[in-house]
C-alpha positions as CSV (number, residue, x, y, z in Angstrom):
1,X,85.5,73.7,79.8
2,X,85.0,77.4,78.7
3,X,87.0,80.2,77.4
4,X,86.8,83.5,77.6
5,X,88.2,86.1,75.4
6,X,87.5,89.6,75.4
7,X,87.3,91.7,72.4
8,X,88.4,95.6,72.2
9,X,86.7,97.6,69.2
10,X,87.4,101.5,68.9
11,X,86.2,103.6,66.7
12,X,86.5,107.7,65.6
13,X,83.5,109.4,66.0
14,X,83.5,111.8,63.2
15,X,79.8,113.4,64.9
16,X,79.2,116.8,66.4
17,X,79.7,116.6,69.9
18,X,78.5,119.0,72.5
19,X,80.8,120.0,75.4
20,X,80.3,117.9,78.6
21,X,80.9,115.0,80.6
22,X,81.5,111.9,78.9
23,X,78.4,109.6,78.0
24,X,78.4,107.1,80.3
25,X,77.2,103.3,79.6
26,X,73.0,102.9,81.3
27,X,73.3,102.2,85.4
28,X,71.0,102.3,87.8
29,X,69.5,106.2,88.9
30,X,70.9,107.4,91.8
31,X,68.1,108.6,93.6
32,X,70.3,110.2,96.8
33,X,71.0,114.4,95.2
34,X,73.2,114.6,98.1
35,X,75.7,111.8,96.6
36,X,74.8,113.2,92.9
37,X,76.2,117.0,94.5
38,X,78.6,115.5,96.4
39,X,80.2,113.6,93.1
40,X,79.5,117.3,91.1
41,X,81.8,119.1,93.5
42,X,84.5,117.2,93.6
43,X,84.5,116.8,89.7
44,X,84.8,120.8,89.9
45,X,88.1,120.2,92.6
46,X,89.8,117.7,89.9
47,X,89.1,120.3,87.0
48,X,90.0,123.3,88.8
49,X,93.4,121.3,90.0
50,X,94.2,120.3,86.4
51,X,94.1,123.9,85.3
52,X,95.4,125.6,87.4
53,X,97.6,122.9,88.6
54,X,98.5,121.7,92.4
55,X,99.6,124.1,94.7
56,X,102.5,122.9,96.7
57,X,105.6,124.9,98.8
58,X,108.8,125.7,96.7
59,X,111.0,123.6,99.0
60,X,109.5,120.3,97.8
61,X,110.0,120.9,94.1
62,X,113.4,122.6,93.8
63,X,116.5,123.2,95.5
64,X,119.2,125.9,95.7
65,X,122.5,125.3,93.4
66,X,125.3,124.6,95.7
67,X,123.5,122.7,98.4
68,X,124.0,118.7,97.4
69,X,124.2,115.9,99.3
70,X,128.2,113.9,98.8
71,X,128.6,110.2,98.3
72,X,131.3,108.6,99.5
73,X,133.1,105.3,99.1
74,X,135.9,103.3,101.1
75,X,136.5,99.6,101.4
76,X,137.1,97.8,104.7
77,X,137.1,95.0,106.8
78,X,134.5,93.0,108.8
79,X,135.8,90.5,111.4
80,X,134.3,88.2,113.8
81,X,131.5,86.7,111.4
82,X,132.0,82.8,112.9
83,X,132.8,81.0,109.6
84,X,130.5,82.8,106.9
85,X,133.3,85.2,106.1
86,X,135.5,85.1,102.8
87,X,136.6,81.1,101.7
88,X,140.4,81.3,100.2
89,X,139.1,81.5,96.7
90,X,139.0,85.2,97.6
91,X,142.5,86.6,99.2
92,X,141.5,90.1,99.6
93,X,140.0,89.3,103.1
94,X,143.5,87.8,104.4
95,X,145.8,90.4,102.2
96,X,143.2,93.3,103.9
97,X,143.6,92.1,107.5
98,X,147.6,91.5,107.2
99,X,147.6,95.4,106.0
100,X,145.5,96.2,108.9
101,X,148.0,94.5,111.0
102,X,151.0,96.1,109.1
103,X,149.6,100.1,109.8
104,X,149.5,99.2,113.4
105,X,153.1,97.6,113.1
106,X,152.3,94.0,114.2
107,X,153.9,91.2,111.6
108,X,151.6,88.6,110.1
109,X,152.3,86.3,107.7
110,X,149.0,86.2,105.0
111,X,149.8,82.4,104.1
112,X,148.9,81.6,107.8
113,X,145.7,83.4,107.9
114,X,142.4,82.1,107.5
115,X,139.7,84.2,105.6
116,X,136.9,82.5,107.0
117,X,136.4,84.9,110.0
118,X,136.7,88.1,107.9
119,X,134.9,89.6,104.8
120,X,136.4,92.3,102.2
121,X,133.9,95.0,102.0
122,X,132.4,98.3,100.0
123,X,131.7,101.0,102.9
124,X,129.5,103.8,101.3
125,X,128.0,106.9,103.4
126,X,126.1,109.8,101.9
127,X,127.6,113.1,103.3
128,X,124.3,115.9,103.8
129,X,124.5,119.4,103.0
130,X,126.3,121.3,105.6
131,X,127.3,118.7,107.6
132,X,130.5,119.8,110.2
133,X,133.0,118.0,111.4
134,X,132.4,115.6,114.5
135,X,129.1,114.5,113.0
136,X,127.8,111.1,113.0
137,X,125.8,109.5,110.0
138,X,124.9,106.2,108.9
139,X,127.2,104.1,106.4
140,X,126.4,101.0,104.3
141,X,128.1,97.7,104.7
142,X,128.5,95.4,100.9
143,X,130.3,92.4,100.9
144,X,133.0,92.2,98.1
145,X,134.4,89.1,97.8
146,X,132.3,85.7,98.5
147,X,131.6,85.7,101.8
148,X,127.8,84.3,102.8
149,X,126.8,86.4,105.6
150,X,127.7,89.8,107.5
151,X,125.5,88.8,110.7
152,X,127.4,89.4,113.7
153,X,130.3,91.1,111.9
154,X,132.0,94.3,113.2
155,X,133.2,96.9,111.2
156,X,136.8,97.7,111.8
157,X,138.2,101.6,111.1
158,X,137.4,102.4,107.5
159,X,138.6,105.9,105.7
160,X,135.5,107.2,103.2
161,X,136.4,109.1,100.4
162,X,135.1,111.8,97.7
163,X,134.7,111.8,93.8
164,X,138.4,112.7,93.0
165,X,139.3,113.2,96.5
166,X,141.7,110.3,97.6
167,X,143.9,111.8,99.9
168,X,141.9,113.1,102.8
169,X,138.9,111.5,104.5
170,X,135.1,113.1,104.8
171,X,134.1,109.9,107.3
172,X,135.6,107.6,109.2
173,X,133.5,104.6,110.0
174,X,133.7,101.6,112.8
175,X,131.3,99.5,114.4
176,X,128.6,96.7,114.5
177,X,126.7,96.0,111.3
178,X,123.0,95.1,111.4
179,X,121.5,93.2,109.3
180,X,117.7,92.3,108.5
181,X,117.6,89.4,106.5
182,X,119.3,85.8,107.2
183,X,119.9,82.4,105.5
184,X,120.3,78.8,106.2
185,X,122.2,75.7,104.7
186,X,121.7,72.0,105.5
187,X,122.2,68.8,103.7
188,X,123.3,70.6,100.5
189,X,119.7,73.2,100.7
190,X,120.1,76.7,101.3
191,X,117.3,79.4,102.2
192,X,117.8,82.7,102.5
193,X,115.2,85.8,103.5
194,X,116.0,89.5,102.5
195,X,119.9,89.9,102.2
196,X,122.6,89.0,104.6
197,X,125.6,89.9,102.7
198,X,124.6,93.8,102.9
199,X,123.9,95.9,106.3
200,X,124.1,99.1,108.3
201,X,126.2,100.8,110.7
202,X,123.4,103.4,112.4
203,X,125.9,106.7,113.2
204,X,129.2,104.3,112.5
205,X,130.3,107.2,110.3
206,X,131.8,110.2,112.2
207,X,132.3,112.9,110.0
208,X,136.1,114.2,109.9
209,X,135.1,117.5,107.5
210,X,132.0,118.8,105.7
211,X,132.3,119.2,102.1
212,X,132.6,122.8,101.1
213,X,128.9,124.7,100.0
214,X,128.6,127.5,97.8
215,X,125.3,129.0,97.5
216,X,126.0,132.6,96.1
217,X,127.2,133.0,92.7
218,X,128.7,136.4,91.5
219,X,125.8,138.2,93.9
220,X,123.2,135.3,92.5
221,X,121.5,132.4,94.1
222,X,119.9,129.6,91.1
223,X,116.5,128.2,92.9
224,X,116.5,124.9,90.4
225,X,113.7,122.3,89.8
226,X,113.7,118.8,90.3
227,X,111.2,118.2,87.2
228,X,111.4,121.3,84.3
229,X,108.7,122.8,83.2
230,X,108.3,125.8,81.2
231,X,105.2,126.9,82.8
232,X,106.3,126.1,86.8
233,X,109.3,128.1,86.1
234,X,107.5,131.1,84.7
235,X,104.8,130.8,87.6
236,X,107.7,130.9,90.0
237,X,109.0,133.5,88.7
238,X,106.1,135.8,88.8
239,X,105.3,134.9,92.7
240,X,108.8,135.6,93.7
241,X,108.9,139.1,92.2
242,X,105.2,140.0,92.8
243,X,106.2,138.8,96.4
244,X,109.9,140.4,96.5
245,X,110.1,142.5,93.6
246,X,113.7,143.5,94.9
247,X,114.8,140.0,94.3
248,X,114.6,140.6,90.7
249,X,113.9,136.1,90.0
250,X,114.7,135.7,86.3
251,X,113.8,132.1,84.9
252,X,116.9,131.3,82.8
253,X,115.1,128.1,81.4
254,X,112.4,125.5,81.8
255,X,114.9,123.8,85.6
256,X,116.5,127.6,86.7
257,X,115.4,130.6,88.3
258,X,118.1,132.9,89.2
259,X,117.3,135.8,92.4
260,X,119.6,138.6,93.8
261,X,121.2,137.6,96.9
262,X,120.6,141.4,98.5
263,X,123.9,142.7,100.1
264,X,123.8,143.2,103.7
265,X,121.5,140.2,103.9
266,X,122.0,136.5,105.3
267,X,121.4,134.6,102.0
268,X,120.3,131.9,104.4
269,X,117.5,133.8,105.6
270,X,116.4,134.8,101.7
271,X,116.6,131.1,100.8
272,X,114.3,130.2,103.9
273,X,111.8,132.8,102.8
274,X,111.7,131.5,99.4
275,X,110.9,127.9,100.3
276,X,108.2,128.6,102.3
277,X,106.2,130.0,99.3
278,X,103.3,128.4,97.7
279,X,103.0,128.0,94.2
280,X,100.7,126.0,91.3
281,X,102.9,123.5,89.8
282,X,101.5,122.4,85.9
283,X,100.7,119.2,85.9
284,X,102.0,117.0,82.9
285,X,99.7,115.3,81.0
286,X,101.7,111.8,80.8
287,X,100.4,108.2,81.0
288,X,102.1,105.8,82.4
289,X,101.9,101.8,81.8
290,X,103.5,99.1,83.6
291,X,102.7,95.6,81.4
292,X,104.7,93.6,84.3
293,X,102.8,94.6,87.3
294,X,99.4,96.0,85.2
295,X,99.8,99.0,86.8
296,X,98.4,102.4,85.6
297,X,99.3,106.0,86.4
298,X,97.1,108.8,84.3
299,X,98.2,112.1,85.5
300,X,96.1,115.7,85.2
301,X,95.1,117.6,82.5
302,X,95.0,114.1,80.1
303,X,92.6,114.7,77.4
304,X,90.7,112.5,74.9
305,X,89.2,113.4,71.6
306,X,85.9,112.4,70.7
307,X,86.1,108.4,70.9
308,X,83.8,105.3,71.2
309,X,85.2,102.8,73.1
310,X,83.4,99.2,72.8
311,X,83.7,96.1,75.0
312,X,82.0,92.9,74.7
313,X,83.4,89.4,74.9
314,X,83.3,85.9,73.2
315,X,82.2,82.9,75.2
316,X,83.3,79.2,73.9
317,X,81.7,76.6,75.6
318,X,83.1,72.9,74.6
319,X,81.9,69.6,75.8
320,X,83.5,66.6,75.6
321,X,81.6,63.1,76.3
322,X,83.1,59.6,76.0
323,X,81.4,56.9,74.3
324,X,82.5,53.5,74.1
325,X,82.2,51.4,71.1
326,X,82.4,47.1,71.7
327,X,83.5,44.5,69.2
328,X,80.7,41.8,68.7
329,X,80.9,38.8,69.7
330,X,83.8,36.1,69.0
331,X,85.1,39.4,66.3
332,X,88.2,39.1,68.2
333,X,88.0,43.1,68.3
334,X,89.0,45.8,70.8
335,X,87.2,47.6,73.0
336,X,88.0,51.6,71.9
337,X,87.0,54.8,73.7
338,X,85.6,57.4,71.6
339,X,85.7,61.0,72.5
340,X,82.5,63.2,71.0
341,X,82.8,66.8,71.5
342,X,80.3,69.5,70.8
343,X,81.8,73.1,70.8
344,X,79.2,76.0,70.9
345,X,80.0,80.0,71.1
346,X,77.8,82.9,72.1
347,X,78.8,86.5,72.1
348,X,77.7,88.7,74.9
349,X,76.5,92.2,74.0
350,X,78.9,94.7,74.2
351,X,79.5,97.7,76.3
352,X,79.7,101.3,74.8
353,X,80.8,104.4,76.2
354,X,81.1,107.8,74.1
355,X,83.6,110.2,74.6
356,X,82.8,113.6,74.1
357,X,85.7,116.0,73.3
358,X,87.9,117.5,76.4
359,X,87.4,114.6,78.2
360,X,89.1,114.1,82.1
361,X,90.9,111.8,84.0
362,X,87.9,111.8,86.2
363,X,85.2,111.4,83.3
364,X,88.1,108.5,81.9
365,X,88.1,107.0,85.6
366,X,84.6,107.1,85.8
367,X,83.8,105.3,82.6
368,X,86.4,102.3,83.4
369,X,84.6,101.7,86.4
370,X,81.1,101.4,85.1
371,X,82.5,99.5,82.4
372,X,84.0,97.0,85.2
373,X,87.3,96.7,82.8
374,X,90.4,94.6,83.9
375,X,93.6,96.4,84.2
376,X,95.2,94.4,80.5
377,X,91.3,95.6,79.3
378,X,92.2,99.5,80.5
379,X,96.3,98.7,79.1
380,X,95.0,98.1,75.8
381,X,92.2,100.7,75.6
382,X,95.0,103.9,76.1
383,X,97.0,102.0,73.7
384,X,94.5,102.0,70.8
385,X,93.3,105.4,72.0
386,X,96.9,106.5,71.4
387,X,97.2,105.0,67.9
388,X,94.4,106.2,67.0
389,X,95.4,109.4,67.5
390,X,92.1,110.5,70.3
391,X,95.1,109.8,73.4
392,X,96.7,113.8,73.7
393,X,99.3,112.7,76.3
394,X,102.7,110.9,76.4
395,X,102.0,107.5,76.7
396,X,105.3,105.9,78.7
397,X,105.4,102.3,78.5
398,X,107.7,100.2,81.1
């Protein structure tokens, strides 16, 4: 039997440090220049990206103030679900179907009706920008009482509302839910794959009126980020006026950048302009942990002061043989079984790699690879590199 346990040791490195790559741990020479150039240029790619940050269109970082997606909510009925609908323990199914019944005047008594068939549900739809009326759009299907499956259920007319909006109807939604997962039950077992009590009406919405956009404010559009940042915003700034001076962008904070919405001009066709635009976003230096899954996310422009990071590990070894021991003759003793066990350890040499100050994600990368590190190995190196104080990032663990 042998155990394994891996020991972390960091220490500060109070030396003199020259500028450059990390020191890396011995390997084997390369002898290919072509892979060595190859490996040099795109080191130069990741540190010209850090600083000056990734250049990306304006359109898939921000948005303009006013134009917002709606979410709506309405509950409803599903019918025709062949026995997996809601059991009597939940009377909103019956009480639902007999109001149905009553807005279209036909009488029905609720203590006659059996739920079984029929499942109370939350309807939910999210209403795009713009949208007009006679549009269709998809809508969401919960169950809401106790029923065990929504397979083969219909939809029957359901009104979806608005935040604070209860009186007149964005969507109207109808029609046959599809569902991906399924269940079983026999013999008191149950299995079940994805989930059956939740599905989709593709276009079962049609909307009845768009909500109502306002994109200019007092002669003023707001361009607005979907991350703040200080530095983007500025950037932006500075590309929109160098680019349309007559615009006059203003960043109000770290999320905002207000432009003039020229007069005479379709703001629709300024807006469209304005996305198209390329600019360097600053990247955040921000590492990110997840314990659960062991994943790791280092983003640009991560830097590490000058470091040692050491990894070696322990090796138990223990043995176990069994010896038996017999009574002499006519002792009237017992035979017994003796365990002997001989436990040894050895201690592997350890693995060292220098930091030297300024160093990269790719000069970090690099190291854990040629260091062969597990990803609990890499969790608790940041950790103690963040303690320690050599870590300048925000470390977020989740």
């Amino acid at each position: 039997m042998k155990l394994l346990t891996s020991t972390l040791v960091l220490f500060a490195v109070s030396l003199s440090f020259g500028q450059g790559p990390a020191t890396k741990p011995a390997a084997k020479p390369d002898d290919s220049k072509g892979q060595q150039s190859e490996m040099d240029r795109r080191l130069k790619i990741i540190n010209q990206d850090e600083k000056n940050g990734v250049q990306v269109r304006l359109k898939d970082i921000s948005r303009f103030r006013g134009i917002r997606s709606n979410q709506l909510m309405g509950f409803g009925l599903v019918i025709g679900l062949g026995g997996t609908g809601d059991t009597r323990r939940n009377p909103q199914a019956a009480a639902a179907l007999s109001n149905y019944l009553k807005s279209i005047n036909m009488d029905a008594q609720l203590s006659n009706m059996e739920p079984k068939n029929a499942a109370w549900v939350v309807v939910t739809a999210e209403l795009p920008p713009f949208t007009t009326n006679g549009q269709l759009i998809d809508v969401t299907v919960s169950s809401a009482g106790d029923a065990q499956s929504l397979r083969g259920g219909t939809l029957l007319r359901t009104e979806l509302y608005a935040v604070g909006n209860n009186e007149n109807p964005y969507t109207i939604a109808q029609g046959a839910i599809s569902i991906s997962g399924f269940g079983a039950a026999a013999g008191g077992n149950q299995s079940s794959t994805g989930f059956s009590t939740v599905g989709r009406v593709p276009n079962g919405g049609i909307v009845e009126q768009g909500a109502p956009t306002k994109i200019v404010y007092d002669g003023k559009m707001y361009l607005e980020l979907m991350d703040s940042d200080l530095t983007t915003a500025s950037r932006i700034q500075d590309l929109i006026n160098k680019k349309y001076p007559e615009l006059g962008a203003v960043a109000e904070n770290g999320q905002t950048i207000s432009v003039n919405s020229p007069k005479g001009v379709n703001p629709i066709n300024t807006m469209a302009k304005l996305e198209e635009l390329n600019v360097n976003v600053d990247n955040a230096a921000v590492v990110i942990i997840n314990e659960k899954s062991g994943a790791i996310t280092i983003g640009g422009n991560v830097r590490i002061a000058p470091s040692v990071i050491a990894v070696g590990s322990i090796s138990v070894e223990i043995q176990e043989q069994i010896s038996v021991s017999q009574p002499n003759p006519f002792s009237k003793g017992e035979t017994v079984a003796v365990a002997n066990q001989r436990v040894s350890a050895t201690q592997g040499e350890a693995d060292v790699a220098v930091l030297a100050p300024n160093t990269t994600v790719a000069d970090l990368a690099r190291i854990f690879q040629e260091l062969r590190l597990k990803a609990n190995d890499i969790i608790n190196i940041l950790q103690l590199l963040r303690q320690q104080g050599a870590l300048k990032a925000r470390l977020i663990i989740q």
